[in-house]
C-alpha positions as CSV (number, residue, x, y, z in Angstrom):
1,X,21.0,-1.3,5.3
2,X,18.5,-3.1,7.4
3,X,20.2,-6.0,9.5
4,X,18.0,-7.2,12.0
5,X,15.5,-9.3,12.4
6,X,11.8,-8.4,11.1
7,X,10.1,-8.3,14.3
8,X,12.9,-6.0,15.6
9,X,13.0,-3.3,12.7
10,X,11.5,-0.4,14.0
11,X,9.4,2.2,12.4
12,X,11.8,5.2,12.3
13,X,14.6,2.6,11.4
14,X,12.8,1.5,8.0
15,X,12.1,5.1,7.3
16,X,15.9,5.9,8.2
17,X,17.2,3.5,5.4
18,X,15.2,5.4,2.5
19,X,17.9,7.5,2.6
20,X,21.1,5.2,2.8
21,X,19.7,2.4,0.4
22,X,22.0,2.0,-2.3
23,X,19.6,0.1,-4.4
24,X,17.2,2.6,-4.1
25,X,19.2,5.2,-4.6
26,X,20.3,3.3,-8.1
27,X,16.4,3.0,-8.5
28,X,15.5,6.3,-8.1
29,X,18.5,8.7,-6.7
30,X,18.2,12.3,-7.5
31,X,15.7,12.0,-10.3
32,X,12.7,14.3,-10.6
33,X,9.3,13.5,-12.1
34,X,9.5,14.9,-15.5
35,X,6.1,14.2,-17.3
36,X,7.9,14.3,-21.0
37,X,9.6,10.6,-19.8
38,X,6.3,8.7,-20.0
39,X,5.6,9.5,-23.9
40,X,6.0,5.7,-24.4
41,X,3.7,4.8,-21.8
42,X,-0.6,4.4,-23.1
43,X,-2.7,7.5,-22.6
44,X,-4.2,6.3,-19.2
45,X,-0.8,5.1,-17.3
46,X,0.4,8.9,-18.3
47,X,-2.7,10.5,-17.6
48,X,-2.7,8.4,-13.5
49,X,1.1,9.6,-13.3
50,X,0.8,12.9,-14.2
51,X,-2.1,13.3,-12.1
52,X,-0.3,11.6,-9.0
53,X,3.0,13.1,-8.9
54,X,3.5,17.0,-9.8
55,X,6.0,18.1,-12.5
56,X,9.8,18.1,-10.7
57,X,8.7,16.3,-7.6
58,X,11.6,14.4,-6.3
59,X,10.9,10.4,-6.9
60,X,10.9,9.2,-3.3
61,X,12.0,5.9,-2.0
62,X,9.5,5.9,1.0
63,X,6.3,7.5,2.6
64,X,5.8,7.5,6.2
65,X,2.2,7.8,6.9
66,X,-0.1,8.9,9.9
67,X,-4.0,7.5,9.5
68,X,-7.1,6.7,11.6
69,X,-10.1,5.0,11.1
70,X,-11.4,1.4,11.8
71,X,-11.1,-2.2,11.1
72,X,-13.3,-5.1,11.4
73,X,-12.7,-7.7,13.8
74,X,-16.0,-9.3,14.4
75,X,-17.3,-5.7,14.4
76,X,-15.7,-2.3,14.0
77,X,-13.4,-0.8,16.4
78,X,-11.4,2.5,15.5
79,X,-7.8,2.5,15.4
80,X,-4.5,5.0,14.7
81,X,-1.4,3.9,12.8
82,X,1.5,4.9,11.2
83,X,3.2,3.3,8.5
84,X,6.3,3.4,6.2
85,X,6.8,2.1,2.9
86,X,10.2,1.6,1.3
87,X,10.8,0.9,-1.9
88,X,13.8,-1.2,-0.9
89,X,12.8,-3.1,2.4
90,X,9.1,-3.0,2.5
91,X,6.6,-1.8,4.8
92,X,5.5,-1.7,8.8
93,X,2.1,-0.4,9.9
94,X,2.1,-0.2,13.4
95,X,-1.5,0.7,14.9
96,X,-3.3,1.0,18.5
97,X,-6.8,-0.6,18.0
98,X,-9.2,-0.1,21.1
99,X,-11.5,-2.9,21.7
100,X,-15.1,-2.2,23.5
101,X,-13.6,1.6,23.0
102,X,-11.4,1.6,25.7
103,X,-9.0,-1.5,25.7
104,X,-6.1,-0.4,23.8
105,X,-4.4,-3.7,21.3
106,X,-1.0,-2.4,20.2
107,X,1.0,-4.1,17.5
108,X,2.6,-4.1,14.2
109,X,2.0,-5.8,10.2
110,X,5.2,-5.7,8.4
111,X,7.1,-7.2,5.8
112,X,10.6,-6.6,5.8
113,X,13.5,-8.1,3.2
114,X,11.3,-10.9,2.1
115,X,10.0,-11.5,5.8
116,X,6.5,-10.6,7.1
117,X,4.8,-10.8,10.4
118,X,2.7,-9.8,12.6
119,X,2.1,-9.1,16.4
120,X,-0.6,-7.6,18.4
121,X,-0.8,-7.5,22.2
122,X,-3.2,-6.2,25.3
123,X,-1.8,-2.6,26.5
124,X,0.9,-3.5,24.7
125,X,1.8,-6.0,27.1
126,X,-0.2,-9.7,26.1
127,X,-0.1,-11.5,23.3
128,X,-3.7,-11.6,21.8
129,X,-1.9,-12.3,17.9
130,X,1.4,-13.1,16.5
131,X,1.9,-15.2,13.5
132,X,4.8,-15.5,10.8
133,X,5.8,-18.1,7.9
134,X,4.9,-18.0,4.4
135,X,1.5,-17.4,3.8
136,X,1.5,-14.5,6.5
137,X,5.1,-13.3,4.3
138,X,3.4,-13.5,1.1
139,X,0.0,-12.1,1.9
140,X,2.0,-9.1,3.4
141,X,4.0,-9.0,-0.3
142,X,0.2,-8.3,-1.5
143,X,-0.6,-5.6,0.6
144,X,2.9,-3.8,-0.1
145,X,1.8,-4.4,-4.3
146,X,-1.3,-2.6,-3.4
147,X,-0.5,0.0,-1.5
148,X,2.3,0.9,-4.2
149,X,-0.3,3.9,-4.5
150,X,0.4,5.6,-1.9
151,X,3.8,6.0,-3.5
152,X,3.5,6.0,-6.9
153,X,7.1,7.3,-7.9
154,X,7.6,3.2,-7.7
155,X,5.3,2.9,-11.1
156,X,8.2,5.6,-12.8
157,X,10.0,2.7,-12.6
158,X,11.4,1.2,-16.2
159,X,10.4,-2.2,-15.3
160,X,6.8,-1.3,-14.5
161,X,5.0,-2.5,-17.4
162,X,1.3,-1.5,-18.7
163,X,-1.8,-2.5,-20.5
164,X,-4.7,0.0,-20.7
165,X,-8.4,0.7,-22.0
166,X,-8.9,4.3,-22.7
167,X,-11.6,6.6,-22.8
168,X,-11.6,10.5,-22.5
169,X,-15.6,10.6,-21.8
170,X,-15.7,6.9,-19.2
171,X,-13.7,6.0,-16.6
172,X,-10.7,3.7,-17.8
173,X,-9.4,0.6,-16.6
174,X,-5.5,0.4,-15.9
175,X,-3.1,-2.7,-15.5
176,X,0.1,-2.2,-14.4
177,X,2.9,-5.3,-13.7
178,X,5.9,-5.6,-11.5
179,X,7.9,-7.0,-9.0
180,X,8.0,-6.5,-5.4
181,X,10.0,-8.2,-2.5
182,X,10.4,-10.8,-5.6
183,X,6.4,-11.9,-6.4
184,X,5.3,-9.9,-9.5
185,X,2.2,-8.1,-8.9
186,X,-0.7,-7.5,-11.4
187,X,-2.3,-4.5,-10.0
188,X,-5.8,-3.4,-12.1
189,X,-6.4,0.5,-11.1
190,X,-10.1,2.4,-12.7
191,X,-9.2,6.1,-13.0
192,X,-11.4,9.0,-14.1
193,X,-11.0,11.2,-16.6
194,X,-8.5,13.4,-15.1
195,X,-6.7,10.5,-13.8
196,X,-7.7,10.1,-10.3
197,X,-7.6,6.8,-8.7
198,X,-11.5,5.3,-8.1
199,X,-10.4,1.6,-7.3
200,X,-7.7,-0.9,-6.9
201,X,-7.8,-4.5,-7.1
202,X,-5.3,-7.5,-7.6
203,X,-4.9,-11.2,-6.5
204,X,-3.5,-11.7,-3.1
205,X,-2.6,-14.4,-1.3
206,X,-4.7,-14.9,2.2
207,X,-7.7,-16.7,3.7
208,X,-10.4,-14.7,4.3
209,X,-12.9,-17.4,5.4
210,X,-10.3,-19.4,7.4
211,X,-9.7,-22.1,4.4
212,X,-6.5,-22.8,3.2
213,X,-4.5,-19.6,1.7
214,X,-4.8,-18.8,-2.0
215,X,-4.8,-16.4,-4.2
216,X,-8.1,-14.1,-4.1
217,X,-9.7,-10.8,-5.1
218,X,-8.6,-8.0,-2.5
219,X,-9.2,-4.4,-4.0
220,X,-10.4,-0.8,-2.0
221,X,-12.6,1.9,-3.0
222,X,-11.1,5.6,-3.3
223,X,-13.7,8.0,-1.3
224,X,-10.7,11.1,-1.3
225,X,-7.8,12.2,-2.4
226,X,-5.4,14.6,-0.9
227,X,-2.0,16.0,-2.1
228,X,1.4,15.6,0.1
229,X,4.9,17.0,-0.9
230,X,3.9,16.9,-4.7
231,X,2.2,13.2,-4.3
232,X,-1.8,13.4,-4.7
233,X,-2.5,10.3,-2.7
234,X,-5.6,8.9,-1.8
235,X,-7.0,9.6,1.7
236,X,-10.0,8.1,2.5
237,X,-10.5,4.2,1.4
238,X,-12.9,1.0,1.8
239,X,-10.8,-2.0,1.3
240,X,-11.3,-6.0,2.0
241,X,-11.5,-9.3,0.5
242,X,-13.6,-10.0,-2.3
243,X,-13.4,-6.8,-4.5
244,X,-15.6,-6.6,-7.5
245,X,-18.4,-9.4,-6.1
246,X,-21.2,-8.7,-4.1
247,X,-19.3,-10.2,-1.2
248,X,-17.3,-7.2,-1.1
249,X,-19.8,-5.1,1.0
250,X,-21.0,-8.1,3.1
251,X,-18.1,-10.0,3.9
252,X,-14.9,-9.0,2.9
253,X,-14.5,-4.9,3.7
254,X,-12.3,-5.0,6.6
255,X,-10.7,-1.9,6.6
256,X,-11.3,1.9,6.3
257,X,-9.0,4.2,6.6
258,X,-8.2,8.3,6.2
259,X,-4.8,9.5,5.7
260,X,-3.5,12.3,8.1
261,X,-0.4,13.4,6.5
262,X,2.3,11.9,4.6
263,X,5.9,12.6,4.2
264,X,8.4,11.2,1.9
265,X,12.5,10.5,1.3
């Protein structure tokens, strides 16, 4: 069980708690993925699931992630992360940015137990970003409900609920519901016909154009896909503010990314 403070939780700490979690392991314990236990779910929830998680993979409580690629911060500067994602806790990308390509900005994103915040410092040493409170906690709750996809044995849950339109010959649009660090999240997926994941989108909570926070359109674009440990994940994304609008490309993409690897407990 996690007991300190969020800014103190360290990476291999939330992935160490995947496996002593007694709520996840009520959640999710020993169970396998067994394709015949979603015959009450629509066509396209079952065809995304069966598609994402292989026949007697082990539902995991957590993915810990290696990635590179760049984010936009006035322009684009590369970076390299890892991250892990517990179903219980929450999640902690910590990343080296290198600004003018040789100034390294190390720091951390996280929400952990309810709590988010985030830090970011010169060689590790100077504070260039650090913020916390609320709106930082529940915008952080957002990008946990989003990037539920890179562990989908969370949507096995019971208490995921779903709404689909089908087609065998289009791509089909997906809606799944649940809750997540206590905010419910309405998370709209478009698969193809074999149920691969093209795009994500849902409300979060942020402020994109330095306004007051609200709720607003924050989706990605799948490019890849790669398979992990019986998880077939995406790997290569285009995500930001603004999903669906023609702001999207001009304004809100912030983030690219590739996945490396990925484990999971």
């Amino acid at each position: 069980m996690i007991t300190h403070k969020t800014k103190e939780v360290s990476l291999d700490e939330l992935w160490e708690s995947a496996s002593i979690s007694d709520c996840a392991s009520r959640t999710l314990g020993d169970r396998i993925f067994n394709p015949e236990s979603l015959a009450n779910l629509p066509e396209t929830a079952r065809r995304y699931l069966e598609h994402a998680i292989a026949p007697e993979t082990k539902l995991a409580a957590a993915v810990r992630l290696k990635m590179h690629g760049e984010i936009k911060l006035k322009k684009w500067i590369p970076f390299t992360a890892e991250q892990v994602i517990c179903l219980e806790h929450g999640l902690i990308w910590s990343a080296t940015a290198w600004m003018n390509g040789f100034l390294p900005i190390i720091g951390s994103d996280r929400v952990i137990d309810g709590s988010g915040a985030m830090q970011w410092k010169i060689l590790g040493l100077f504070p260039v970003m650090t913020a916390d409170g609320n709106d930082i906690t529940r915008s952080a709750i957002g990008r946990l409900q989003a990037e539920s996809m890179w562990l989908p044995s969370v949507l096995c849950d019971n208490e995921v609920s779903w709404t689909s339109s089908s087609s065998l010959e289009l791509d089909s649009n997906l809606h799944s519901s649940f809750v997540v660090q206590g905010d419910r999240a309405e998370l709209d997926f478009t698969i193809d016909r074999s149920g691969r994941l093209k795009t994500f989108k849902l409300p979060r909570w942020g402020n994109p154009d330095g306004a007051e926070f609200r709720e607003m359109d924050f989706g990605g674009i799948v490019e890849e896909e790669g398979t992990f440990c019986g998880y077939t994940i995406p790997t290569r994304l285009r995500v930001g503010w603004y999903f669906g609008t023609e702001r999207f490309e001009s304004e809100g993409e912030f983030f690219r990314c590739t996945i490396d690897d990925a484990i999971y407990r």
